[in-house]
C-alpha positions in Angstrom: 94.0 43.3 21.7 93.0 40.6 24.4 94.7 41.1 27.6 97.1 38.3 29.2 94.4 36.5 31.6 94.6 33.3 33.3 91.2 31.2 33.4 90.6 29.5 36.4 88.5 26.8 36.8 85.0 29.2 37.7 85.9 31.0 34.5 86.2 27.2 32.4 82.8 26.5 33.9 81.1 29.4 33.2 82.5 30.0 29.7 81.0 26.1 29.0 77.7 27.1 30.5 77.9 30.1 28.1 78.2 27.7 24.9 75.4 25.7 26.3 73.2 28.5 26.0 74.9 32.0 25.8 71.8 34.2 26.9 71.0 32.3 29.9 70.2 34.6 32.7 73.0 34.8 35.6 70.8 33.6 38.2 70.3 30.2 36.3 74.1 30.1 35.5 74.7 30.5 39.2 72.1 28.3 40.4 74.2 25.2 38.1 77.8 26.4 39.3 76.7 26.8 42.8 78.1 29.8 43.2 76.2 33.7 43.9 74.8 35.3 41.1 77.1 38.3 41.7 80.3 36.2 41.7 78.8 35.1 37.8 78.5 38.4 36.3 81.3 40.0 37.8 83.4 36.7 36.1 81.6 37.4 33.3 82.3 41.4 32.9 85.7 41.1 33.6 86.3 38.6 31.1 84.6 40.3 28.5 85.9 44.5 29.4 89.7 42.2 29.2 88.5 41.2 25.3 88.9 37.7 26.6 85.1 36.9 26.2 82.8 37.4 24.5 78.7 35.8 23.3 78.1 36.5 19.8 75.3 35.5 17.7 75.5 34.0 14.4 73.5 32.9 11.6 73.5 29.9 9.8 74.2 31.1 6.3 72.1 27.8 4.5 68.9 28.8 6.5 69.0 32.6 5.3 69.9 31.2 1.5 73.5 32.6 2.0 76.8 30.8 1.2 79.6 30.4 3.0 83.5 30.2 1.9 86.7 29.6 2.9 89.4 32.0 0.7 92.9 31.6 0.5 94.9 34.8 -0.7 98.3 34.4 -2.1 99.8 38.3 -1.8 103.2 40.4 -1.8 104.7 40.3 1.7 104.2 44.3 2.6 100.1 43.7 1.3 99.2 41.6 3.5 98.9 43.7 6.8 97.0 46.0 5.4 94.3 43.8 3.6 94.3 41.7 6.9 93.3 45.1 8.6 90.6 45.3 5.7 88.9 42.6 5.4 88.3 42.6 9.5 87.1 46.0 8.8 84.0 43.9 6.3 80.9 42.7 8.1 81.0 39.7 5.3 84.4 38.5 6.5 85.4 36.2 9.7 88.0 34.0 11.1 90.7 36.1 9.4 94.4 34.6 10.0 97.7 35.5 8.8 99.8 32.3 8.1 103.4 31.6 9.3 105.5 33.1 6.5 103.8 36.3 5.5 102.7 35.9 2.5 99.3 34.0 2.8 95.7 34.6 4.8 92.7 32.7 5.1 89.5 33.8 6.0 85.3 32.9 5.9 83.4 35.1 3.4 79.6 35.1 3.2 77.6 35.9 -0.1 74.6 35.4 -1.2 73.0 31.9 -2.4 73.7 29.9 -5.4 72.7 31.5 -8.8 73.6 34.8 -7.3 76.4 37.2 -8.6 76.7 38.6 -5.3 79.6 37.5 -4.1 81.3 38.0 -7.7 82.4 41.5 -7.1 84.3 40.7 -3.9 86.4 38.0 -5.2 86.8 39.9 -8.4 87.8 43.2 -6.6 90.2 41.0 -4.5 91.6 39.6 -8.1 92.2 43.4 -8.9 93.7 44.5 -5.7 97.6 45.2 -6.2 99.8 42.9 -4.5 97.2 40.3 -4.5 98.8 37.3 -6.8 96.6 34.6 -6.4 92.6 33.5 -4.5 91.5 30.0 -4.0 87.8 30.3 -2.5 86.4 26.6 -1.5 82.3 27.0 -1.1 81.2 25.1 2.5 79.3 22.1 1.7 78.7 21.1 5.5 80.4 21.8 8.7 80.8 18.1 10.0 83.0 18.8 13.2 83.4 21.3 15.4 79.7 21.8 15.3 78.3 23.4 19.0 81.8 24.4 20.2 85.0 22.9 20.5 85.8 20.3 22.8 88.6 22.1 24.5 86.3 24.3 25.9 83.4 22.2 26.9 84.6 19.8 29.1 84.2 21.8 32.3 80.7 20.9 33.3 78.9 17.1 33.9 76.1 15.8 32.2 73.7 17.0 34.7 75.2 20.4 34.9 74.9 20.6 31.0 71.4 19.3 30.8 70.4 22.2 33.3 70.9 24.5 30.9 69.8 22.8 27.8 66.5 23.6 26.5 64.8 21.9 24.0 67.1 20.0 21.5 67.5 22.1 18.4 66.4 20.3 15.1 69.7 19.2 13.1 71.0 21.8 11.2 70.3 19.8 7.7 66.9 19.4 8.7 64.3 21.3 5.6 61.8 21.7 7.7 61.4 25.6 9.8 58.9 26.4 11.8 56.5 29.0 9.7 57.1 31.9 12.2 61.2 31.5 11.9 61.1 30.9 8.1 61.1 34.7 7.0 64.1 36.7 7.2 63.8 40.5 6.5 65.7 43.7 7.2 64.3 43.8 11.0 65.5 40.1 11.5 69.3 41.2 10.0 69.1 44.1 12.1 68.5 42.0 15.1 71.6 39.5 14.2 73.6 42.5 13.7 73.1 44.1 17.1 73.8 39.9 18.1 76.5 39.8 16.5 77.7 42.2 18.3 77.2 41.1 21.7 74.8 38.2 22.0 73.7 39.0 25.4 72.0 42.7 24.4 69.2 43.0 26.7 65.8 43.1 25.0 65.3 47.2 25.3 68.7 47.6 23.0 67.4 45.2 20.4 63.7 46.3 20.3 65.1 49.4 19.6 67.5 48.3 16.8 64.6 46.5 15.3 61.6 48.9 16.0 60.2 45.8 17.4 57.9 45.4 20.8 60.0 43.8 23.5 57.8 40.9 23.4 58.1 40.5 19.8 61.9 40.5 20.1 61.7 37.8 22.7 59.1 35.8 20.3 61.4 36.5 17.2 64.7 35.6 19.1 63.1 31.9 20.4 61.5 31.1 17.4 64.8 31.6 15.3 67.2 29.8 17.8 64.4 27.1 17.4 64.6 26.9 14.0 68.3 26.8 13.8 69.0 30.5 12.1 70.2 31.7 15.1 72.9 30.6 17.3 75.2 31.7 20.1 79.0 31.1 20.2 81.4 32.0 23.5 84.2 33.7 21.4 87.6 33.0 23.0 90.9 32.3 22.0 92.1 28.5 22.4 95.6 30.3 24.1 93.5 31.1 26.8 92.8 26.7 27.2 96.5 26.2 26.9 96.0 25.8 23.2 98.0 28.4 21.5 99.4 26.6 18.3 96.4 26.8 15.5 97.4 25.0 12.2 95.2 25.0 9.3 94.8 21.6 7.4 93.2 21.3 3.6 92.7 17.4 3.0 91.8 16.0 -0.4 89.7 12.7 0.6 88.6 10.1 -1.8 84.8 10.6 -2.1 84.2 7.1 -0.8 85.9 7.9 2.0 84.3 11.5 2.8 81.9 10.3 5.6 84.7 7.6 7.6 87.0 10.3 7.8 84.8 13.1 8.6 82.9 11.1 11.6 86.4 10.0 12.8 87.6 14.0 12.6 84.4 14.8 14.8 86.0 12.5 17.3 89.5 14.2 17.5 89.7 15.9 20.4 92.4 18.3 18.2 89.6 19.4 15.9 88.3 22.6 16.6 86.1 22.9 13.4 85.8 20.8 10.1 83.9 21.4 7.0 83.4 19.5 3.8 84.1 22.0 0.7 84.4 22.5 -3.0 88.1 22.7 -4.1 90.6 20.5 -4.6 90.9 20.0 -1.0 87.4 18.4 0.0 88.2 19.0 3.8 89.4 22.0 5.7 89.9 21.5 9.5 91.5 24.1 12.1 93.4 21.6 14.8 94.2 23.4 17.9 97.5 21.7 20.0 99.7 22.6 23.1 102.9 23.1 20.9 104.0 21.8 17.4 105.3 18.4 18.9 101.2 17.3 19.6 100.1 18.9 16.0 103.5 16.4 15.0 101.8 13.5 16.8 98.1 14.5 15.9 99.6 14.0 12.1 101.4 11.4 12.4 98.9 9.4 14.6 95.1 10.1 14.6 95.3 12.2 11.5 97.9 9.1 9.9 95.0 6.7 10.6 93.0 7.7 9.1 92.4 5.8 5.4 91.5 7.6 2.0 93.0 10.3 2.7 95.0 11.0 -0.4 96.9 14.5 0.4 97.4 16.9 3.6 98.3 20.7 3.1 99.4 21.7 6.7 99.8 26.1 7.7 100.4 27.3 10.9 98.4 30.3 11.9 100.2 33.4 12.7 97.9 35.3 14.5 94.1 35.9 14.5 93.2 39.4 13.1 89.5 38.7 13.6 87.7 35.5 15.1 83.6 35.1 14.7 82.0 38.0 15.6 82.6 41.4 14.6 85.5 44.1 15.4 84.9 45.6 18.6 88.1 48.0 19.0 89.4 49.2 15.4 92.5 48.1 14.6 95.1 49.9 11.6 92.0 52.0 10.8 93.8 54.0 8.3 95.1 51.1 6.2 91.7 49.7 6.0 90.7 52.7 3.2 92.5 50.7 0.3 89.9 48.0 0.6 86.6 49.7 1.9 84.0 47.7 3.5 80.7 46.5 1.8 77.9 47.4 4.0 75.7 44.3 4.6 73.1 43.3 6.8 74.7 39.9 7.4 77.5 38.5 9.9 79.9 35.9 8.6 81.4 32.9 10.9 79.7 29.8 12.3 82.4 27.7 13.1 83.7 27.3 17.0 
C-alpha cells in the first residue's frame, strides 16, 4: 500500500522529467532542475521506498505480435476480492480496478496475436470460475489519447526543460517499419522487460545478468528497442497523489464516421488520462481522472456533451486500484490468490499512462 505523501513542486518536476525519459542518469535530471544531483536521488528514493513512484518498462504489445484487451467481469459480491487479488497475482494482467458497487472489475489482459488460441484458455477459465456470471473482453485497436503520459502529470517542466531530456524522437507507434537490430524478440529480450518491468531504472550489471548478456550488449539491446518503439518507460503513480483522486471509467459507442473527431478531440481533454479505440459494442474506452465527482459532472456534461456522434456513454467509478502498470511489488491477500493461479509468461501487460 502507497503511503500518504504530499508532492511538492521538486517531486512534480522530477516525476515529469522521469516520463520524459525514465532512465536518464541523475546528474542530467539535476543539471535541467537546477538542483544537486544528491537532492534528485534522495527525492527519487524516497518516493519510490514510500510506493509512491515508481519507472517501469513496458512493451508495446503490437510490436512483439501480442494483443491487448480490456475485460469486464460481472461476479458475485464475496468473489470479487479474491479474484482482484488474483489476477494482480498474473504477469498477463494490469490496470486492475474494482468498481463502485462491488460487483464489477476491469482490467488489461495481454495474449498472444491474432489467429492464436492463446488467450482462449484465460477467458475460458475465467467463464468457469465460480461466482464469475458474466466477461465482456474488447480487443485494443489503438490507444489514441493518453499516449506518453497523462497531462496531469506533465505539465511541470517548460519546453526547454523538456527538450533537455528528449532524445531523438521515437518513430510513431503505427509506424511498420523497425530497425533490423530491434525487430527480434526472444526469450533474452522478455527476460530483459521482465527485470524492466520491474523497476525500469535496473542498473545494467542486474540486467546483464538476468539476460546472460554483456553489459554492452544490454545497453545496445535496451537503445535499439526504445528506438524502435518496443520498449518504453512509464513513471507509475497514482493521480491522488496530483489532486486527482476520483477515476471513472467511460465505454463510448461512436458512430464510425465519427471515430477520428472524437478521438482527436479526447486527446485534447485535459480529463483524459488514457483512450483507446476497441472491439465491442463500446468502440471507445477512456479512464477520466477529476478533483471530485462535480468536474467528472461537468467534464460530461460539457467537453464530453460536445462532442457529436457519440451515440451512448456507460460511466463507472473506480473503487480502488488493486494493480496499476507494472507488476506487484509487495504481495497482497497472498492466500486468496491460490483459487486462480497465475500463468507464468515472459510478457508484462499495461501501456497506458
Amino acid at each position: 500500500m502507497t503511503q500518504s505523501v504530499t508532492l511538492d513542486a521538486l517531486d512534480r518536476r522530477l516525476i515529469h522529467a522521469l516520463q520524459i525519459d525514465g532512465r536518464a542518469s541523475f546528474s542530467s535530471i539535476a543539471d535541467v532542475l537546477k538542483v544537486p544531483e544528491r537532492t534528485v536521488a534522495r527525492r527519487y528514493h524516497r518516493l519510490r521506498s514510500a510506493l509512491v513512484v515508481r519507472v517501469v518498462g513496458l512493451v508495446d504489445s503490437g510490436r512483439i505480435g501480442m494483443l491487448d484487451w480490456f475485460v469486464r467481469i460481472d461476479c458475485t459480491p464475496e468473489a470479487t476480492d479474491a479474484l482482484t487479488a488474483a489476477l494482480a497475482h498474473r504477469d498477463d494482467t494490469s490496470w486492475i480496478a474494482p468498481l463502485a458497487g462491488g460487483t464489477r472489475l476491469t482490467c488489461m489482459v495481454r495474449t498472444p496475436g491474432a489467429g492464436s488460441d492463446g488467450g482462449r484458455p484465460l477467458f475460458d477459465h475465467l467463464l468457469r470460475t465460480s461466482g464469475i456470471r458474466d466477461v465482456e473482453a474488447g480487443c485494443v485497436l489503438r490507444a489514441v489519447a493518453g499516449v506518453g503520459g497523462w497531462a496531469g502529470r506533465t505539465s511541470a517542466l517548460d519546453a526547454s526543460e523538456q527538450a533537455a531530456l528528449l532524445g531523438p524522437a521515437p518513430p510513431s507507434p503505427h509506424s511498420p517499419d523497425l530497425p533490423a537490430e530491434a525487430s527480434g524478440w526472444g526469450e533474452a529480450e522478455a527476460r530483459l522487460a521482465g527485470e524492466l518491468a520491474l523497476d525500469g531504472r535496473a542498473d545494467i550489471a542486474q540486467l546483464a545478468a538476468a539476460t546472460g548478456w554483456s553489459a554492452s550488449t544490454v545497453r545496445r539491446r535496451v537503445a535499439a528497442l526504445r528506438a524502435a518503439g518496443v520498449l518504453h518507460f512509464e513513471v507509475d503513480v497514482s493521480p491522488s497523489h496530483f489532486g486527482f483522486p476520483v477515476e471513472a471509467l467511460l465505454w463510448l459507442e461512436v458512430a464510425p464516421a465519427a471515430l477520428g473527431e472524437v478521438t482527436q478531440a479526447l486527446a485534447r481533454h485535459a480529463a483524459v488520462a488514457f483512450a483507446a479505440v476497441t472491439t465491442g459494442r463500446a468502440s471507445v474506452f477512456a479512464m477520466v481522472q477529476c478533483r471530485d465527482t462535480g468536474a467528472l459532472y461537468d467534464y460530461l456534461a460539457g467537453e464530453l456533451a460536445a462532442l457529436t456522434g457519440i451515440t451512448r456513454v456507460e460511466t463507472a467509478l473506480v473503487q480502488r486500484r488493486a494493480k496499476r502498470a507494472g507488476p506487484l511489488l509487495v504481495p497482497a491477500m497472498a492466500q486468496r490468490a491460490q483459487r486462480f493461479p497465475p500463468r507464468p509468461t515472459a510478457h508484462r501487460a499495461g501501456h497506458m499512462r
